[in-house]
C-alpha positions as CSV (number, residue, x, y, z in Angstrom):
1,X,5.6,3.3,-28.1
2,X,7.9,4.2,-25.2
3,X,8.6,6.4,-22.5
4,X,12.0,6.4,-20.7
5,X,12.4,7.5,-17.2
6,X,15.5,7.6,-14.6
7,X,15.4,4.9,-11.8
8,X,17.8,5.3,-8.9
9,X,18.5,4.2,-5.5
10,X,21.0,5.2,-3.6
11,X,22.6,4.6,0.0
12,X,25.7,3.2,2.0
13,X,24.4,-0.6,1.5
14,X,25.1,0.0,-2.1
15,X,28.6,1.9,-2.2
16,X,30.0,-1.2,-3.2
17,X,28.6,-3.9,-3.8
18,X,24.4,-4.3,-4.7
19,X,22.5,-6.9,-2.2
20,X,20.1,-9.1,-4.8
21,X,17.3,-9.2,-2.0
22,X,17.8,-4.8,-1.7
23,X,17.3,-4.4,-5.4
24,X,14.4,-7.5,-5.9
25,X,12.4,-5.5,-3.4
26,X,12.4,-2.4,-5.5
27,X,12.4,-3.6,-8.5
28,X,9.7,-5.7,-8.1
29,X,8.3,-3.2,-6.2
30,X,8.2,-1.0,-8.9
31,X,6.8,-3.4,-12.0
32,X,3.8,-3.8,-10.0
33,X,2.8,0.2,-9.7
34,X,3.7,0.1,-13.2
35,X,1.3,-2.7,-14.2
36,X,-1.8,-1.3,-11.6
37,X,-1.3,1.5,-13.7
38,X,-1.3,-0.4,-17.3
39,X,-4.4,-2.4,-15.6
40,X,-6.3,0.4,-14.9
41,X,-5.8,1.9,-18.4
42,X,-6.6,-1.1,-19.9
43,X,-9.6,-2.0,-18.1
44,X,-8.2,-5.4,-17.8
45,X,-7.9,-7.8,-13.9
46,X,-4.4,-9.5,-14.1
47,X,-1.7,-9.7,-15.8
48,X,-1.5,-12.4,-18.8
49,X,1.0,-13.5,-20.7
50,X,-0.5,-11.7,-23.8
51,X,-0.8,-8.4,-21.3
52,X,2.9,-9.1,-20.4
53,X,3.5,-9.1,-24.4
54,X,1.9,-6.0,-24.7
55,X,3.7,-4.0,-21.8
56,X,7.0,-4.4,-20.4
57,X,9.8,-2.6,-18.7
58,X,13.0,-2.7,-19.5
59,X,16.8,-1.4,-18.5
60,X,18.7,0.3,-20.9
61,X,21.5,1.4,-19.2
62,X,23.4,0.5,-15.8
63,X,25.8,2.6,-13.9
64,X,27.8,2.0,-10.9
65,X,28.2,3.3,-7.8
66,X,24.2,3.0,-6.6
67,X,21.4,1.3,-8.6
68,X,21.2,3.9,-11.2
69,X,19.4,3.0,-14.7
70,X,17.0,4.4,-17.4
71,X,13.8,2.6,-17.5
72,X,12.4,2.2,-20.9
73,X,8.1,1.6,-20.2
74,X,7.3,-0.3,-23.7
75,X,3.5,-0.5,-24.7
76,X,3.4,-2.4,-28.3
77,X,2.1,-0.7,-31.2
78,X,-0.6,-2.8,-31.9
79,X,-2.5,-2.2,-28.4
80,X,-2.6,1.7,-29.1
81,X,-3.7,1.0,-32.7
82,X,-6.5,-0.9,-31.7
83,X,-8.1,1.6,-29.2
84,X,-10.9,3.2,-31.1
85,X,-13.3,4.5,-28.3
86,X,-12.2,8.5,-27.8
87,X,-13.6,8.6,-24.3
88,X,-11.4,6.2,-22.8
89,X,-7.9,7.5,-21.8
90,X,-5.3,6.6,-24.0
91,X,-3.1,3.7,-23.6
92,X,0.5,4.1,-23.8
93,X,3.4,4.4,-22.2
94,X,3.3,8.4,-21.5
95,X,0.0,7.8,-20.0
96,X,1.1,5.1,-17.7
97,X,3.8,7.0,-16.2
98,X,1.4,10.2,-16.0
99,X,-0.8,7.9,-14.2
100,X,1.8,6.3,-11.4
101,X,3.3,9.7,-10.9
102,X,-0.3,11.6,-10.5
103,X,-1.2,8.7,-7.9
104,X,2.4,9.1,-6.4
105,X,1.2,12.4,-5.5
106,X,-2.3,11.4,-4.5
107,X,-0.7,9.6,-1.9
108,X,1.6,11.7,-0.5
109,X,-1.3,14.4,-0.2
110,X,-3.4,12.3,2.0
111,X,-0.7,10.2,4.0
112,X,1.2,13.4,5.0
113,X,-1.8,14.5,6.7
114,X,-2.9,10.9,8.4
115,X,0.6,11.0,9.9
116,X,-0.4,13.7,11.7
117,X,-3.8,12.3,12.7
118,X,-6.0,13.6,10.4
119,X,-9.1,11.3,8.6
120,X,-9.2,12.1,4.7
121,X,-12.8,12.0,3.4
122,X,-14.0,12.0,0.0
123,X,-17.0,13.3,-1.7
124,X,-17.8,13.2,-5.9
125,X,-18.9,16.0,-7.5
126,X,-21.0,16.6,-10.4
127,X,-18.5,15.6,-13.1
128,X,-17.5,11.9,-11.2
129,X,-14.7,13.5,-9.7
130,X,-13.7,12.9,-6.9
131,X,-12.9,15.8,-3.9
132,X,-10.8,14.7,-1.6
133,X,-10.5,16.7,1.9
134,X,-7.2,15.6,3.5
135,X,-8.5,16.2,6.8
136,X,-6.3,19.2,6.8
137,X,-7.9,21.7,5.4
138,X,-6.4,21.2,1.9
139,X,-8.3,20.0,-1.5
140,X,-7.5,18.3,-4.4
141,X,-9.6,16.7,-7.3
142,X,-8.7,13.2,-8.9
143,X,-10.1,11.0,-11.2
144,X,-11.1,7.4,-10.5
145,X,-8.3,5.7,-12.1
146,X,-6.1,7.9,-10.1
147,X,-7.9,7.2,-6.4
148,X,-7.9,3.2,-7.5
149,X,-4.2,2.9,-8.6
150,X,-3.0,4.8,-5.1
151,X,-4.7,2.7,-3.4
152,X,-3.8,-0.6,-4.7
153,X,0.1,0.7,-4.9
154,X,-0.1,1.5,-1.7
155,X,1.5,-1.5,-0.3
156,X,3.8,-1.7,-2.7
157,X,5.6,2.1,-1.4
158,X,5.8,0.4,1.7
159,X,8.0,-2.5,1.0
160,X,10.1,0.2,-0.6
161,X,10.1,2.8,2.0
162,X,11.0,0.0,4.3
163,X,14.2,0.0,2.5
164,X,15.1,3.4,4.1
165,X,15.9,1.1,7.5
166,X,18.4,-1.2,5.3
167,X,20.8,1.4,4.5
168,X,19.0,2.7,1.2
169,X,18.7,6.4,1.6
170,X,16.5,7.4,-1.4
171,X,14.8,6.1,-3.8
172,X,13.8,7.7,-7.2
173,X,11.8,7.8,-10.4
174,X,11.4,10.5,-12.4
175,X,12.0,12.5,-16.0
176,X,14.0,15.3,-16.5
177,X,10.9,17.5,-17.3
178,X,8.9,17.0,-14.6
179,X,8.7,15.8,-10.8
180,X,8.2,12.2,-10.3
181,X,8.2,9.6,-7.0
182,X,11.1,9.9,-4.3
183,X,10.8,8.0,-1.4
184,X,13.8,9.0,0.9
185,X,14.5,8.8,4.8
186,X,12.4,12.5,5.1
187,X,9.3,10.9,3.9
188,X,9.5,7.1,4.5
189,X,7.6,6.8,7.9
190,X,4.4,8.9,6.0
191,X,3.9,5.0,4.4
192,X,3.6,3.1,7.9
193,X,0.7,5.7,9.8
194,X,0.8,5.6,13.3
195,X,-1.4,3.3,15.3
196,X,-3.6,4.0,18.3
197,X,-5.0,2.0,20.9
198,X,-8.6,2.9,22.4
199,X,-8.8,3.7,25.9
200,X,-12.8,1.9,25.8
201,X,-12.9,-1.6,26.5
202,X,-15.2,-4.3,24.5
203,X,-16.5,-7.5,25.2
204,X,-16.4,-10.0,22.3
205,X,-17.9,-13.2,21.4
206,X,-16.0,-15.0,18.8
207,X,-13.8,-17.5,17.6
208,X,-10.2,-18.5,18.5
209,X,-9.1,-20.2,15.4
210,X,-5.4,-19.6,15.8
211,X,-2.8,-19.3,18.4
212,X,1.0,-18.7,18.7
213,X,2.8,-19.5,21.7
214,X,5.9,-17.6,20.6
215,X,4.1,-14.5,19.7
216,X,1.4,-14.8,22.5
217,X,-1.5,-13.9,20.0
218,X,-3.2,-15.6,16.6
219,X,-6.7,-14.7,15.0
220,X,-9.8,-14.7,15.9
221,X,-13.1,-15.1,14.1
222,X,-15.6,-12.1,14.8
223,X,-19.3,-13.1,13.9
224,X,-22.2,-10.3,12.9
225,X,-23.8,-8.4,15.9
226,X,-20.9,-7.3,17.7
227,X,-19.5,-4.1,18.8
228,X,-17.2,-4.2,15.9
229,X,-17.7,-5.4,11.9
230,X,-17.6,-9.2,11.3
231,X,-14.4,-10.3,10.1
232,X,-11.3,-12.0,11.5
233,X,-8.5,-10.2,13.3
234,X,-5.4,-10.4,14.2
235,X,-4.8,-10.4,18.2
236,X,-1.9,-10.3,20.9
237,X,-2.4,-10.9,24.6
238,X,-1.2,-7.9,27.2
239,X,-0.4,-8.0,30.8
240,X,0.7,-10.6,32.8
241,X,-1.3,-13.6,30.8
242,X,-0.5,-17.3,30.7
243,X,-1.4,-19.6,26.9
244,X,-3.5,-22.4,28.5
245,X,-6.9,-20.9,28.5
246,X,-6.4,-19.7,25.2
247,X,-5.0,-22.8,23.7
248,X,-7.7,-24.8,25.0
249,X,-10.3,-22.3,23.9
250,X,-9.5,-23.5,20.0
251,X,-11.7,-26.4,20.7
252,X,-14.6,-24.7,21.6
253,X,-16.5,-22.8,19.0
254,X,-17.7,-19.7,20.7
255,X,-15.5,-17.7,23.8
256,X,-15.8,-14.3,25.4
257,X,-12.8,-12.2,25.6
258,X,-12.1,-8.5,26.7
259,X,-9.7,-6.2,24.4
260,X,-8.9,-3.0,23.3
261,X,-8.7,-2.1,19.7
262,X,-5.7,-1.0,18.2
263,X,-6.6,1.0,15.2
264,X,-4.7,2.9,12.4
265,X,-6.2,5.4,10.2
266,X,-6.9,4.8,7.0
267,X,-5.6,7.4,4.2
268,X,-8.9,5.6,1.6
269,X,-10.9,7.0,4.9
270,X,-12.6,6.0,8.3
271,X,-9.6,3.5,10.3
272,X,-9.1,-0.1,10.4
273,X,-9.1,-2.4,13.3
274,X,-4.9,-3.4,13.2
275,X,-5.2,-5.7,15.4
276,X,-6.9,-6.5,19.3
277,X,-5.3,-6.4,22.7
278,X,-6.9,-9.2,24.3
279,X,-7.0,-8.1,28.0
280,X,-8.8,-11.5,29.6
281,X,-10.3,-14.9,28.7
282,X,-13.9,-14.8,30.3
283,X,-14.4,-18.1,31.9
């Protein structure tokens, strides 16, 4: 079984001729939505060569001028033949695409209101849906397949909408019938949310593990009992700061520093520590 959708990017880089490393990122770009979506359909982790066998994409047609091209999604006969349980959701290629463009949409609900500093939050109902509140006021109810799919294509939009600062204007998917995903210079930034840095100071003891002279920051290793979640973190060194004390730290196996958090909000919920702004070495 197939589906065929419309695939096209356009923009002044690809007037005349098409940059490989331009079209690679949205191509490839692209396959993996696709496959999180054939993955969560088919209740499967990775993608096999048998899986690969069993789902592909192809182009059927090419036109000049842009990147502009139908997209057959293929799903082979014998995997919709062999699904016998009626409560799963079907498996073929219409569903896929109805899946992709549903968490498209998901998306764009939440990280439209994040850019403007709102904090999604979720709640399941009765049915095992779940509500999601976009922090806005607005509502809307998805499944799970749908809220698991945006979220692991959600790095994926970005490496596209990044292409909206290398001369790629817009990008599109969609069928004649019904909307589908655009990503275009109106909508790109919604994919990088805005960060903010917290005007409390902490005091840390952790871990310097790594350090980058050319970057003036690294990673540090944050253990359990702190002011913030044990993990490791990326951090960068403000104000007028010299490397020694912080090269020299890596050979010790516990320092104290004092840093800011610089946090971005997280359209799954809550925010994430980006990265710290390491104010001082305590010696």
């Amino acid at each position: 079984m197939s589906e065929t959708v419309h695939f096209n990017m356009e923009g002044p880089i690809l007037e005349e001729n098409i940059p490989l490393d331009i079209a690679l990122v949205a191509l490839n770009n692209l396959q993996s939505i696709l496959d999180k979506s054939y993955l969560a359909l088919s209740e499967v982790q990775r993608i096999t060569k048998k899986s690969r066998g069993e789902f592909k994409i192809t182009f059927t047609e090419i036109r000049k001028g842009s990147i502009d091209a139908d997209l057959d999604l293929i799903v082979a006969a014998v995997v919709v033949a062999q699904q016998t349980m009626p409560f799963l959701t079907a498996l073929n290629a219409k569903t896929i695409w109805d899946l992709t463009r549903q968490s498209f949409e998901y998306l764009k609900f939440v990280l439209e209101s994040v850019s403007k500093g709102k904090v999604p939050t979720y709640n399941q109902n009765s049915d095992g849906m779940l509500v999601v509140n976009n922090g806005d006021g607005n509502t809307t109810i998805i499944n799970h397949n749908t809220y698991n799919v945006g979220k692991e294509t959600f790095s994926d939009y970005q490496n596209i909408a990044k292409l909206t600062n290398r001369g790629v204007d817009r990008i599109l998917i969609d069928k004649k019938d019904q909307s589908g995903i655009e990503i275009n210079k109106s909508n790109s930034a919604i994919f990088s949310p805005k960060t903010q840095v917290s005007e409390k100071q902490i005091e840390l003891s952790c871990e310097i593990f790594d350090f980058n002279k050319h970057k003036m920051g690294g990673k540090i290793a944050v253990p359990a009992g702190q002011p913030i979640p044990e993990g490791d973190y990326n951090f960068e060194l403000i104000g007028d700061q010299g490397m020694g004390p912080y090269i020299e730290s890596m050979l010790k196996t516990r320092v104290k520093i004092l840093c800011l958090q610089e946090r971005s909000p997280n359209p799954f919920g809550g925010t994430d520590i980006l990265r710290l702004q390491v104010i001082d070495i305590m010696r």
